[in-house]
C-alpha positions in Angstrom: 134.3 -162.2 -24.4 134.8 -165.8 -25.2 134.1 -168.0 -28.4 131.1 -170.6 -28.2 133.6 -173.1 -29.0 135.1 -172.6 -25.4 132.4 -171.8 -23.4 132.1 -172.5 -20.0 129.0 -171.7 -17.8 128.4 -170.1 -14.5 124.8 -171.1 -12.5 123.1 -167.9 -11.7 125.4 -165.6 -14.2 124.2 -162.2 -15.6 126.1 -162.5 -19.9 126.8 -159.6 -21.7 125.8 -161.1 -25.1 126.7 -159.7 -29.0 125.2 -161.8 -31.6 125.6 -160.6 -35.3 123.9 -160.7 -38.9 126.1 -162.9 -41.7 128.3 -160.8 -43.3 127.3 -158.1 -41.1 124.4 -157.4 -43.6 122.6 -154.6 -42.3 118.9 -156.2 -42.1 117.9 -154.2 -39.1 118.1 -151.0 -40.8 115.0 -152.5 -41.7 112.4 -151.2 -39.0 109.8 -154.1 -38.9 112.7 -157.1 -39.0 114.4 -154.7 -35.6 110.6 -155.0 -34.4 110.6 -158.7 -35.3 113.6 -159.7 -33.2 112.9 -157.0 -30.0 109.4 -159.1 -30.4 110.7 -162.3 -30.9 113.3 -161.6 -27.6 110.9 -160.5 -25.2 108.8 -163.9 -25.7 111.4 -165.5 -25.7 111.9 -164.4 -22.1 108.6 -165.9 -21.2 109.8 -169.4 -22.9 112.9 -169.8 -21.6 112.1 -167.8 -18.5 115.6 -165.8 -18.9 115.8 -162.2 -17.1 116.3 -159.9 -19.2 118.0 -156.9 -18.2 118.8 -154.7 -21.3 119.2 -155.2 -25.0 119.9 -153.0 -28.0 119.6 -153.8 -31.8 121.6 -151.8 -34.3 122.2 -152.3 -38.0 123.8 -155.6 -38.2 124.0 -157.1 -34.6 122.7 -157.1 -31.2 123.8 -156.5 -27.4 121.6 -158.4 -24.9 122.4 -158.4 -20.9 120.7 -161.7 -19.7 120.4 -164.3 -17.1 119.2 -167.7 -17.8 117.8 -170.1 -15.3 119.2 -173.3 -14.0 117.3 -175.3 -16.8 118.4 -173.2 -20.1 121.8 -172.1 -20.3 123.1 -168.9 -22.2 123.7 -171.2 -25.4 120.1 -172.5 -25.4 118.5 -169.4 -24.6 120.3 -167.4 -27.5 120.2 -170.2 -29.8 116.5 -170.2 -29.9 116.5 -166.8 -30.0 118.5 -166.6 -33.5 116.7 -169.8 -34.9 113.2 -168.2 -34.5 114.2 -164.3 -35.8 115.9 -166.0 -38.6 112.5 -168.2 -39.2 110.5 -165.3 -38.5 112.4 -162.6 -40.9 112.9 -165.2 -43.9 109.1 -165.9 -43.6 108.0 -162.2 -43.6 110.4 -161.7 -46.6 109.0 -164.6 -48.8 105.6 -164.5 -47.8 105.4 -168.3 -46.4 102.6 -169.3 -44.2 103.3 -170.1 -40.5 100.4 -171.4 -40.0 102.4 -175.3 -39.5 105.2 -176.5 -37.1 108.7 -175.9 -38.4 111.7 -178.4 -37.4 113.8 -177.2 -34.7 111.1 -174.8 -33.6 111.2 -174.3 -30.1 109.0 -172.0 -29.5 105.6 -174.0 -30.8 103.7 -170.9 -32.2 102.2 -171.1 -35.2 101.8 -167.2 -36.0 98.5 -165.8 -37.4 98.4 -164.8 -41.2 94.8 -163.0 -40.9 92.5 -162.2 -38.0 90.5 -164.9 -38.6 93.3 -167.5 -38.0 94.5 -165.7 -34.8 91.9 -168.1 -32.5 93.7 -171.0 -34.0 97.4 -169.5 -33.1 96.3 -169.0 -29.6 94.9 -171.9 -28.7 97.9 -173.4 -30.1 100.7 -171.4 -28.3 98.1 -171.7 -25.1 98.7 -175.7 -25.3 102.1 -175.7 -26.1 103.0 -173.1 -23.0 100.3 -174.0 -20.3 102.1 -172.3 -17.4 102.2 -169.0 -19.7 99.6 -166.1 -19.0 97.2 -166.3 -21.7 97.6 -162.3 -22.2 100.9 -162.7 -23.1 100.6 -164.8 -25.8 97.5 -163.1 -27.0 99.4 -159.8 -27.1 102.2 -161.8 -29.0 99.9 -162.9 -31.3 98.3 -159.7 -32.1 101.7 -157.9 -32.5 102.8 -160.6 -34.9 100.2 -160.2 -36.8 100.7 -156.3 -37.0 103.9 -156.5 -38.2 103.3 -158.5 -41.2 100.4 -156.4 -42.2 102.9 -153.6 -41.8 105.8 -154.6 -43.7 105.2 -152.9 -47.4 105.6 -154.3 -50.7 108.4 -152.0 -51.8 110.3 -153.5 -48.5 109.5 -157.0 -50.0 110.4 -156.1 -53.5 114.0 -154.9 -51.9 114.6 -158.3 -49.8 112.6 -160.8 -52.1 116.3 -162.5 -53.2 117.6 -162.4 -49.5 117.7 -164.7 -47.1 118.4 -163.8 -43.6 121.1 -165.6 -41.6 123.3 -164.6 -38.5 127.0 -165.5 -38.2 127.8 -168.9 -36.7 128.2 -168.7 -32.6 127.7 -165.2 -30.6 130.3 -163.5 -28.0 129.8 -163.4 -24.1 131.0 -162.0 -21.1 130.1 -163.1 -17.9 129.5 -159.6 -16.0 131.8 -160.0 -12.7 130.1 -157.4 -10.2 128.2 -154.6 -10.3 130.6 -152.1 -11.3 130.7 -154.1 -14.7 127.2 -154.4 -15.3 126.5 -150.7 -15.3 129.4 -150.3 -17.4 127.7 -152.9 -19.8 124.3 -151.4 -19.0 126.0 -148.0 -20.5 127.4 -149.8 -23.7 124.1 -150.5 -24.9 122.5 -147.0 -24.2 125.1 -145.7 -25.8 125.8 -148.5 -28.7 123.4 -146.6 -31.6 124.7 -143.4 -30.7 128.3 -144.6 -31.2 127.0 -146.0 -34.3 125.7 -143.0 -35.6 122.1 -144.7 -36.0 120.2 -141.4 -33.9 121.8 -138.4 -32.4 120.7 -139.5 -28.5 119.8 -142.7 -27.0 116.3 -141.9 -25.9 115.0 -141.9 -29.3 116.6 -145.2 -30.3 113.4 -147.0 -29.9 115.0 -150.7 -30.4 116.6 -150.2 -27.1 115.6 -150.9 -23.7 117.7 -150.7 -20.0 115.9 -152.6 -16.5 114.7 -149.6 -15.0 112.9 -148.7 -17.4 108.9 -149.1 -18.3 108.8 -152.4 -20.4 107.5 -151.3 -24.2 104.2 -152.2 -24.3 103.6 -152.4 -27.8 106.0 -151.9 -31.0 105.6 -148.5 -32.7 
């Protein structure tokens, strides 16, 4: 794995990815901020139109096998990544409208606070992504919007003084052949387990493996 400070990037490579929460502050113990980022990823893999071929989110970090395009490169694709959980998270947590453009938000998708401002978010996102299939960014919406009618006031009262942040940089490892992508491809089936999160992998539900039905909605 290599530091973002010497990283060096390969056209058509598959990156083993970790990316982890400041301080290694356990925010994903937290169901609905796991569902935010497993959200947040799989649009993001209609934005930056990276592959996606597995991903797992534990209590304080992340494993994500990926392969970017020729026009975003792993740094862009998991910087927007962070920058727009992070948004998404601190916004849930302190109850701030995202009904506006933020600053450095890539993603252009004002998120619907009520059902009645969900035609506005669309057409929005639609304009901002014209080459993206409009039921994908409907079914965004819709899931965004479920999630912060689902997070509860007692999980609000618990994080009202905290402010998410992830730790400067991520680590990579470009995946050299096959042989090392299934071994990779095993890590993260087997990442919560060795974490002690749930007793066997197939009822981690904030993992996911190419092969696979793609989750359809977040439970």
């Amino acid at each position: 794995m290599r530091n973002s400070q010497r990283r060096f990037y390969v056209d058509d490579a598959i990156y083993f990815v970790t990316t982890v929460t400041h301080g290694r502050h356990p925010f994903f113990l937290e169901p609905t901020f796991a569902d935010i980022f497993v959200l947040d990823l799989w649009f993001a893999s209609k934005i930056k139109d990276f592959r996606l071929y597995g991903y797992t989110v534990t209590a304080d970090h992340a494993h994500l096998l990926v392969q970017p395009n020729r026009l975003s490169d792993i740094s862009s694709v998991i910087a927007s990544l962070k920058r727009n959980v992070s948004r998404d998270i601190n916004d849930l947590i302190h109850e701030r409208p995202r009904t506006r453009d933020s600053a450095g938000d890539d993603s252009n998708r004002p998120l619907p606070e009520s059902t009645e401002s969900m035609k506005a978010s669309i057409e929005a996102m639609k304009s901002a992504h014209p080459t993206m299939n409009p039921l994908n960014i409907e079914r965004h919406c819709q899931l965004t919007l479920d999630l912060r009618s689902k997070f509860s006031k007692e999980s609000r009262l618990e994080f009202q003084s905290a402010q998410f942040r992830w730790q400067k940089s991520f680590y990579d490892h470009v995946v050299r052949d096959e042989k090392d992508f299934l071994r990779h491809l095993e890590y993260i089936c087997g990442n919560a387990v060795k974490h002690k999160l749930t007793s066997t992998a197939e009822d981690w539900r904030w993992k996911w493996v190419f092969g696979e039905d793609e989750p359809i909605e977040l439970r």
